[in-house]
C-alpha positions as CSV (number, residue, x, y, z in Angstrom):
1,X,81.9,87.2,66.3
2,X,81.2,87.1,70.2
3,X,79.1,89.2,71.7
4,X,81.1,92.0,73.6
5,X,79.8,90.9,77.0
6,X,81.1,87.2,76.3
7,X,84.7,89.2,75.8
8,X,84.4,90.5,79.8
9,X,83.5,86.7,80.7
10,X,86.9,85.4,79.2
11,X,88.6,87.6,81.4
12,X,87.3,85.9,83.8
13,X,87.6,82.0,82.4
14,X,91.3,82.9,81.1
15,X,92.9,83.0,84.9
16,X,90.4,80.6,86.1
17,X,91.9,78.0,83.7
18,X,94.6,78.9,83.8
19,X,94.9,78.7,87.8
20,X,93.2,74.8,87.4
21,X,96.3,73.8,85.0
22,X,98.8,75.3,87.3
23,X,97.9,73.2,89.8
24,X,98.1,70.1,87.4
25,X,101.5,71.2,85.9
26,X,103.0,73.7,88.9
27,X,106.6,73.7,87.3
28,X,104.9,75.0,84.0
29,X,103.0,77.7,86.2
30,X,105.4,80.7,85.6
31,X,105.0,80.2,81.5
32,X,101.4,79.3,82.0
33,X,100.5,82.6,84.1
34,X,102.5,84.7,81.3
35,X,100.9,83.0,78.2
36,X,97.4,84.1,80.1
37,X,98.0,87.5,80.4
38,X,98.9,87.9,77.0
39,X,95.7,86.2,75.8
40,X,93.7,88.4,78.2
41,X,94.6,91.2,76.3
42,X,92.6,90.5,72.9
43,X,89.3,89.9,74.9
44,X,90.3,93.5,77.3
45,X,90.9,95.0,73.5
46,X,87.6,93.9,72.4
47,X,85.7,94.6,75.8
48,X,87.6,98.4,75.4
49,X,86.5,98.8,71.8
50,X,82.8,97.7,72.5
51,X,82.3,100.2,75.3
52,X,83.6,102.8,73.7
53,X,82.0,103.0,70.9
54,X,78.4,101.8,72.6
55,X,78.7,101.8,76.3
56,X,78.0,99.7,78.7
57,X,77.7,95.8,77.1
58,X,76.1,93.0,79.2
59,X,75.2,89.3,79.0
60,X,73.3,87.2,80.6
61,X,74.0,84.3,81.3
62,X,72.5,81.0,80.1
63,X,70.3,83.2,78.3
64,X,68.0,83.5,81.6
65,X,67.0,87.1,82.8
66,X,67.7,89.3,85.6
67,X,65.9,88.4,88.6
68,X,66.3,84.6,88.0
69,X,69.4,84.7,85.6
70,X,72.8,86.4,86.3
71,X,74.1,89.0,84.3
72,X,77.2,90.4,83.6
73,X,77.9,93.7,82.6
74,X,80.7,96.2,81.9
75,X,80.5,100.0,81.3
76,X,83.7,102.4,81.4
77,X,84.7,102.6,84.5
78,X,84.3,98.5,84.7
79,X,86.5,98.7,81.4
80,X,89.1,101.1,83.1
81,X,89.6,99.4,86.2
82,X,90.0,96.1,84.4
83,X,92.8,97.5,82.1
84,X,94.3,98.7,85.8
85,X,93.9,95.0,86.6
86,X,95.8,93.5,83.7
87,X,98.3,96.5,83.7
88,X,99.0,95.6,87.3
89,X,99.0,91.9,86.8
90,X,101.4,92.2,83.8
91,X,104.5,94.0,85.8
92,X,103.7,91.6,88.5
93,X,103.7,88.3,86.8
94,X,106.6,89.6,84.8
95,X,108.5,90.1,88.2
96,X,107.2,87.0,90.0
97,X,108.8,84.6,87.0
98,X,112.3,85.6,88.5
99,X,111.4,86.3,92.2
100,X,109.2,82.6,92.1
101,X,111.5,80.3,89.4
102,X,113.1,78.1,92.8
103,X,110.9,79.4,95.7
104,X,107.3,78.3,95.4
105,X,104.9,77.1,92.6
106,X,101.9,78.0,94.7
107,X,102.4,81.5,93.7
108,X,101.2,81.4,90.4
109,X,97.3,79.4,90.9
110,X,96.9,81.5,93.7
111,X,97.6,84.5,91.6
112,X,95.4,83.4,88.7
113,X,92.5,82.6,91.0
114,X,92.8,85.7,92.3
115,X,93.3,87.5,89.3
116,X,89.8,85.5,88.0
117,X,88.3,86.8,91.1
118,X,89.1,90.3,90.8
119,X,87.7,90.6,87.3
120,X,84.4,88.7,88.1
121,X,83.9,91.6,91.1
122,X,83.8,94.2,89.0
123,X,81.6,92.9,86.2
124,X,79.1,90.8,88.6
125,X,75.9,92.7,89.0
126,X,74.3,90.9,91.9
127,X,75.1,91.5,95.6
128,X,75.7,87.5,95.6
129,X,77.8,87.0,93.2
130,X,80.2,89.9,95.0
131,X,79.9,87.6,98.0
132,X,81.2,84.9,96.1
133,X,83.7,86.8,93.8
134,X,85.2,88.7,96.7
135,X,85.3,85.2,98.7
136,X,87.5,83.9,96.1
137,X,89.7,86.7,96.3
138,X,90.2,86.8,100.1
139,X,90.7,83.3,100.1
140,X,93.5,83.6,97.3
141,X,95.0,86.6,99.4
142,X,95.2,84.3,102.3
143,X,96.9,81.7,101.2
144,X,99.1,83.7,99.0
145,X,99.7,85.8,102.3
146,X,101.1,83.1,104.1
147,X,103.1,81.4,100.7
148,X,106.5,82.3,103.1
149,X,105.7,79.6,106.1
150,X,107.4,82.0,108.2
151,X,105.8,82.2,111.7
152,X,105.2,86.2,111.5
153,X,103.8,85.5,107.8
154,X,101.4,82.4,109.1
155,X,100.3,84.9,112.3
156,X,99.4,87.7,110.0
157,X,97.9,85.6,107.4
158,X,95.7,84.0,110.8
159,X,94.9,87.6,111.6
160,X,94.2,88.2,108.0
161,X,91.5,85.7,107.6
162,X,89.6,86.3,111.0
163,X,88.9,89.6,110.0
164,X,87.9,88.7,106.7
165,X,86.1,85.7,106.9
166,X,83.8,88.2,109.6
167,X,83.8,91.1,107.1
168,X,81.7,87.9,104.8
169,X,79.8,86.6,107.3
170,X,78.2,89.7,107.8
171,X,78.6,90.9,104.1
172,X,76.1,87.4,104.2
173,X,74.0,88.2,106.1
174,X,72.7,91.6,105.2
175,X,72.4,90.1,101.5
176,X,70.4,87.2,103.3
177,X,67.8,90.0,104.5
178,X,68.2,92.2,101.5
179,X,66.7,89.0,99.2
180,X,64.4,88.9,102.5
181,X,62.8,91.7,102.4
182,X,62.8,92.7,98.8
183,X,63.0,89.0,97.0
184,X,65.7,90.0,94.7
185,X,69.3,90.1,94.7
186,X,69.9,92.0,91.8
187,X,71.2,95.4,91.9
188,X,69.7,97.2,89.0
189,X,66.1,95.8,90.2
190,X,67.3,96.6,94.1
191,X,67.9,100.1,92.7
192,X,64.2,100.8,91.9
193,X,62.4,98.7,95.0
194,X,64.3,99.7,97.8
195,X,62.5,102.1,99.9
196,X,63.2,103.6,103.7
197,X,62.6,100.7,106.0
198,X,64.6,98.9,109.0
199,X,65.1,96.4,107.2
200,X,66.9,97.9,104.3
201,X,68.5,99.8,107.0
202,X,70.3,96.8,108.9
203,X,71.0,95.2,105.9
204,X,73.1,98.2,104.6
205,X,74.7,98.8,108.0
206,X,75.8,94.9,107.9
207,X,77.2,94.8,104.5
208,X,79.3,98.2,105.0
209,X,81.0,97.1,108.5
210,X,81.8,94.0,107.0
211,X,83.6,95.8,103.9
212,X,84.8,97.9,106.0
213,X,86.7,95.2,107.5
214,X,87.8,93.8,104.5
215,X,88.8,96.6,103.0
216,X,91.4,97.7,106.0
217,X,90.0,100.8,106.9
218,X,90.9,102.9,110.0
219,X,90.4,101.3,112.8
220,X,89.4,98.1,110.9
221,X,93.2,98.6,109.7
222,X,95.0,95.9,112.2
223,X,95.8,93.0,109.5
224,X,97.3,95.1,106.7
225,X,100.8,96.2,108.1
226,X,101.6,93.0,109.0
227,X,100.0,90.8,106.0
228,X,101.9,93.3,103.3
229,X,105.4,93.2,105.3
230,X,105.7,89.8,105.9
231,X,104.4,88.6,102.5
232,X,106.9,88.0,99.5
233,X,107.1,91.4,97.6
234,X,104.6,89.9,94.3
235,X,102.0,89.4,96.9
236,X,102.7,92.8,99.3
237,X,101.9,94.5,95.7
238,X,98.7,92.8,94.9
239,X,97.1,93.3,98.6
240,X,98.0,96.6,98.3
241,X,97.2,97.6,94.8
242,X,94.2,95.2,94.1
243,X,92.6,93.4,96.7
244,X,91.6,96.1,99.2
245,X,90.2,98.1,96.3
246,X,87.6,95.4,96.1
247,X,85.7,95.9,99.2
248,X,85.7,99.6,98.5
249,X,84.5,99.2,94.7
250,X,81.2,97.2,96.4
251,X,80.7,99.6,99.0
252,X,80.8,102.2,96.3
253,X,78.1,100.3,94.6
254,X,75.7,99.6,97.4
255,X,76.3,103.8,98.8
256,X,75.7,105.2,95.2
257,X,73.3,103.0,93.3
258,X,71.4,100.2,95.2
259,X,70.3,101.9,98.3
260,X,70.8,105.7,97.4
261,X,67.6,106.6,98.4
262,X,68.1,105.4,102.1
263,X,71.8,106.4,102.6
264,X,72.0,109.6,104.6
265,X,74.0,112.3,104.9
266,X,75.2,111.6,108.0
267,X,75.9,108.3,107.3
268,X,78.4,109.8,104.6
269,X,79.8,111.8,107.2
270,X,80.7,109.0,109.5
271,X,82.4,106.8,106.2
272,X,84.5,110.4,105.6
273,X,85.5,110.9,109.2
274,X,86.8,107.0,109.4
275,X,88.5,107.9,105.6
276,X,90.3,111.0,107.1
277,X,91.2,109.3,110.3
278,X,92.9,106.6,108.1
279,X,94.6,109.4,106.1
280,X,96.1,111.1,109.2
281,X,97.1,107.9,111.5
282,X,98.8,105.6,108.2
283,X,100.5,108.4,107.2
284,X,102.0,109.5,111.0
285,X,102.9,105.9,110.8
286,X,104.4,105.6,107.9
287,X,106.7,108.4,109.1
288,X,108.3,106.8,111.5
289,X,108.8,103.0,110.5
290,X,112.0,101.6,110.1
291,X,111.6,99.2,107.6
292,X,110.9,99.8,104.0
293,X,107.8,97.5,103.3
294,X,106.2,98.3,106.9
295,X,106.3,102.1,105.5
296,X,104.8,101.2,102.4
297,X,102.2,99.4,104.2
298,X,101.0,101.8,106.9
299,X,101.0,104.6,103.3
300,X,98.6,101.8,101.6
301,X,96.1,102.7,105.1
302,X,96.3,106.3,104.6
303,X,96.5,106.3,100.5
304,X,93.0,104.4,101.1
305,X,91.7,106.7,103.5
306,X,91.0,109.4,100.7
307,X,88.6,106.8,98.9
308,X,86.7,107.0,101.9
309,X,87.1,110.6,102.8
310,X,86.2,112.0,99.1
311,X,83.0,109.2,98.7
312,X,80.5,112.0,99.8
313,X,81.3,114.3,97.1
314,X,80.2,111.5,94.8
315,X,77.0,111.7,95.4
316,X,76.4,115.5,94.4
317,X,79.4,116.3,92.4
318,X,80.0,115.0,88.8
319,X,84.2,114.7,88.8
320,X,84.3,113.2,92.2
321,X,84.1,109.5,90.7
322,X,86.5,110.2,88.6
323,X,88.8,111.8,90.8
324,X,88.1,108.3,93.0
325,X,89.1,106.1,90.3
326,X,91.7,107.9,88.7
327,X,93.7,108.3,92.2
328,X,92.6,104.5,93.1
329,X,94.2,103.5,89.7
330,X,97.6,105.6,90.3
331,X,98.0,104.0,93.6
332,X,97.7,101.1,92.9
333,X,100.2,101.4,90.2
334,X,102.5,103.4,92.0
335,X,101.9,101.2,95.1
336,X,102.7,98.2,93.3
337,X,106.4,99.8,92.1
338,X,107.2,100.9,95.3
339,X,106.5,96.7,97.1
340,X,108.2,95.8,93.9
341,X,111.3,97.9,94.5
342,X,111.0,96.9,98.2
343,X,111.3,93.6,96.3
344,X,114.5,94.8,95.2
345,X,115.9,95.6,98.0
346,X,115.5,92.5,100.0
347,X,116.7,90.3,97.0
348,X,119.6,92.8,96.9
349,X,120.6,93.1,100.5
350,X,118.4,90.7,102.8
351,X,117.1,93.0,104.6
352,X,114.7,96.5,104.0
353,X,116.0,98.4,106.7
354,X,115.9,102.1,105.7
355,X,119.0,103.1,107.5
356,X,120.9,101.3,105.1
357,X,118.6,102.3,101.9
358,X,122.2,104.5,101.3
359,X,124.4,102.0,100.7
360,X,122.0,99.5,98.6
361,X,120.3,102.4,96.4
362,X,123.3,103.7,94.5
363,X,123.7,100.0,93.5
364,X,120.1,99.8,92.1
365,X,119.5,102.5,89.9
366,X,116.4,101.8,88.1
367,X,114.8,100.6,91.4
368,X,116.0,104.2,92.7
369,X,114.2,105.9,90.0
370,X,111.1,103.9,90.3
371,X,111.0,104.8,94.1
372,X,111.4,108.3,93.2
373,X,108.4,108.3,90.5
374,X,106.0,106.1,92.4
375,X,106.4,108.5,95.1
376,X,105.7,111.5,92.7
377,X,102.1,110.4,92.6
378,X,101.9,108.7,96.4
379,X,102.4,112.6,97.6
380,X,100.5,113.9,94.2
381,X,102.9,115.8,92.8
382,X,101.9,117.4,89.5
383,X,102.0,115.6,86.2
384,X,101.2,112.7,87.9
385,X,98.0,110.7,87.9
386,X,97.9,111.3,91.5
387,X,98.3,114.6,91.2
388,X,95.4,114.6,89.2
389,X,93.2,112.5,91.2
390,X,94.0,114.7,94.6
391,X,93.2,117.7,92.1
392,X,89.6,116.3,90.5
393,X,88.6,115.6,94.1
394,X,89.8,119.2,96.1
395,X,87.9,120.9,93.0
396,X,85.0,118.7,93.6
397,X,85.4,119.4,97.6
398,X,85.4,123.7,97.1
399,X,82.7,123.3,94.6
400,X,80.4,122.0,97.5
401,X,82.2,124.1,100.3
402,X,83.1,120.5,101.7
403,X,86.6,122.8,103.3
404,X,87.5,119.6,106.1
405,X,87.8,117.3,102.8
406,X,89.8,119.9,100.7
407,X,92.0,120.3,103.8
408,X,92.7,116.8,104.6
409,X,93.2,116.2,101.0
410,X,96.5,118.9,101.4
411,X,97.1,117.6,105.0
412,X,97.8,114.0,103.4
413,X,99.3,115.0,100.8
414,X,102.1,116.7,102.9
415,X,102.4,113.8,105.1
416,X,103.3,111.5,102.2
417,X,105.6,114.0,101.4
418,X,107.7,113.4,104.8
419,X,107.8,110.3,104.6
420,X,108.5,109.6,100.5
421,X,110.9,112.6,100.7
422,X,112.4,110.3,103.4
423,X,112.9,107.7,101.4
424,X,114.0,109.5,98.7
425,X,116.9,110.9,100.5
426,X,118.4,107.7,101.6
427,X,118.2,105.9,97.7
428,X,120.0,109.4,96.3
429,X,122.5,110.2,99.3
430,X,125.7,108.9,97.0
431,X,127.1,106.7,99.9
432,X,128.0,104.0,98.0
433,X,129.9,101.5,100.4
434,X,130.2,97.8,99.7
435,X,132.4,97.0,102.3
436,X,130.7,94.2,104.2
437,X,127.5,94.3,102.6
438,X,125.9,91.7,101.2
439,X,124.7,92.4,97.7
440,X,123.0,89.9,94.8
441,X,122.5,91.7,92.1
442,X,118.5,91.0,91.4
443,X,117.7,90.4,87.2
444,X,116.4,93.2,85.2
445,X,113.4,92.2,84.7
446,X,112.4,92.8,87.9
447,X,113.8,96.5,88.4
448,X,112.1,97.3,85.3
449,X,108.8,96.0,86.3
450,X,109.0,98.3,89.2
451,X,110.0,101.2,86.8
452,X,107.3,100.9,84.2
453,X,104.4,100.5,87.1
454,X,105.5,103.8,88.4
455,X,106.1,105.8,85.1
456,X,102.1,104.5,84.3
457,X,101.3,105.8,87.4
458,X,103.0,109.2,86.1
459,X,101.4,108.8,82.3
460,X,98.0,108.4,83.9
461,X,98.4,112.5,84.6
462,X,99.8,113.0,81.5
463,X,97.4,111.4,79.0
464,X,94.2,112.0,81.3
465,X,91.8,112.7,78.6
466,X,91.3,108.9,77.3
467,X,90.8,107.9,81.1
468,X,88.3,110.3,81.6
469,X,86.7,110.2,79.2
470,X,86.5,105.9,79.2
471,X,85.3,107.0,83.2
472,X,82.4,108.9,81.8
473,X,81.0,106.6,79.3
474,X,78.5,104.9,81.4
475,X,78.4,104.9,85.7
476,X,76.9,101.8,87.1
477,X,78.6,102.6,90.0
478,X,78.5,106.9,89.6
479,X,75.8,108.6,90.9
């Protein structure tokens, strides 16, 4: 039998071949993507049982040892947010074989490369081996990006990869002096050497500007709106739900584990201010777009401003990270449903004006519901798993009298409402009118992709106590 760690390594081989025989056979890349999926889920089965049971697995590679070998390693909240992954990548691929069958065979390497990339970022356990992992994702996200050819889609995807490839350069560069200073890359040894020093210092201040960056946050925010409106709904959802989660999982990891002991408190005070600022501005402009995917996009700013504005609570407070991940998993499922009902919409009508949400919704019932549910736990309505994420995180806030966090927690909370709500009331009005509209009614497969991502978003609040308690089984990146 394979050792459990070899299990979190096929999650990564699995897309990565996958991806290479797309490119060999791209009008087999549809089945090909969908066959790997469902392989990926014995080794994810596996992976789950072993860390159950035992905890965090690892494996080193070529048998060599941390500092001169690379080791993998996966404990429960690596485990949870690589089911998230495969959950999310399932309802996506499962839409894309419609939305893609006569419009571009690119899609589906891209999306396995990605995919590959996304998994090896949260197992790696070296800061260079992020570099590379999260390289391969932004590179994927790129291309994918700008899969259209559309000039507003090429412009965004330019804009896209200036502020990325910077975010890496000087991700880059403060590993560069990290290995300087301290001869190691590794993050468990990093964890016991580091010491207060400038050096350490600069390092850290490099690598979190330039995930920062790469991670959209407020007012590092410029690329998003226009890279998840113009993109083809698939790729809005994976942006959205996936790819910025990846800068922010590293920066967790560097903030709570490698260089605790030099991170300051007001250094966490600056990351929360530029989280709440990012809750308060995506939200007020969310409100008042008038296109559906542009609203979607400026809520993805705000939705990831709490990640930053609740990260000082994880340092002190034991629920916090799993307040973080739960509400990063729920929006990410409910974000996906909501691009993937946007999806809809276009295929349906040509257009994602919200206007005329009224006379396409009544058409598109499934899609309606899944609006309506995905928006349950955007806003964090109770029994939903954003409900319980917001909840985890305003306990953990009162608990250490953190009040502006608690606040802006609500404060979000009733922005989304406005603008959901908003949404809400065009897809339910009743005004059916087909009188000069141009409809195409889009397959079922892909409404119900969008309805199953946002009921999972719904069930994570329901059934909370497996999550949790997979969260709490080992915290690499937990304080």
């Amino acid at each position: 039998m394979p050792e459990p760690g070899t299990d979190a390594l096929w999650l990564v081989l699995i897309p990565l071949i996958t991806a290479l025989v797309s490119f060999l056979l791209p009008t087999r890349g549809g089945t090909l993507a969908a066959c790997a999926v469902v392989v990926a889920a014995w080794p994810l089965a596996r992976l789950l049982h072993a860390v159950w049971h035992t905890g965090t697995v690892s494996q080193h590679l070529g048998g060599w040892q941390p500092p001169l070998g690379i080791q993998v390693s996966a404990n429960g909240s690596d485990t949870f947010l690589l089911m998230i992954v495969w959950l999310i990548g399932l309802g996506v691929t499962i839409y894309a074989f419609h939305y893609f069958r006569k419009k571009s065979e690119l899609f589906w390497p891209l999306w396995m490369f990605l995919w590959a990339g996304l998994n090896a970022l949260i197992i790696s356990d070296d800061l260079f081996n992020l570099y590379v992992t999260m390289e391969l994702v932004g590179l994927a996200a790129v291309a994918l990006t700008a899969l259209t050819g559309r000039a507003e889609a090429l412009r965004a995807a330019m804009r896209y990869t200036i502020i990325s490839l910077t975010g890496s350069l000087l991700y880059l560069m403060g590993v560069a002096m990290t290995y300087a200073a301290y001869g190691s890359v590794d993050m468990e040894t990093l964890s016991t050497t580091i010491k207060p020093h400038p050096a350490g210092y600069t390092a850290l201040g490099l690598m979190t500007v330039g995930l920062i960056a790469k991670a959209a946050l407020f007012p590092c925010h410029v690329w998003l709106p226009p890279a998840h409106a113009n993109a083809p709904a698939p790729v809005s959802a994976l942006l959205s739900a996936l790819v910025i989660k990846g800068p922010f999982l590293i920066l967790a990891q560097l903030w709570l584990q490698v260089y605790s002991k030099i991170v300051t408190p007001e250094a966490f005070a600056v990351i929360s201010f530029l989280g709440g600022a990012a809750v308060l501005w995506g939200a007020t402009q969310a409100i008042v777009q008038q296109r559906l995917k542009r609203l979607i996009a400026y809520s993805t700013v705000a939705q990831l401003g709490y990640l930053f504005l609740a990260l000082p609570l994880t340092a002190s407070h034991p629920d916090a990270w799993s307040g973080i991940l739960i509400l990063l998993a729920a929006h990410a499922l409910a974000k996906t449903a909501l691009f993937l009902a946007a999806g809809n919409v276009l295929h349906a009508a040509g257009h994602d004006t919200l206007a005329e949400l009224k006379t396409i919704m009544p058409r598109l019932p499934v899609t309606a519901f899944a609006v309506a549910l995905a928006g349950v736990s955007i806003i964090g309505l109770p029994p939903s798993g954003g409900f319980l994420g917001k909840w985890l995180l305003i306990v953990s806030a009162l608990d250490r009298n953190a009040l502006g966090i608690a606040l802006l927690l609500v404060i979000g909370s009733l922005l989304a409402a406005i603008y959901i709500f908003r949404i809400i009331a065009l897809a339910f009005s009743g005004e059916e009118s087909t009188k000069g509209v141009r409809f195409h009614q889009p397959p079922r497969s892909m409404e119900w992709a969008a309805f199953v991502l946002a009921f999972f978003a719904v069930l994570l609040g329901l059934a909370s106590n497996a999550p949790l308690h997979l969260i709490s089984m080992g915290g690499r990146m937990a304080p």
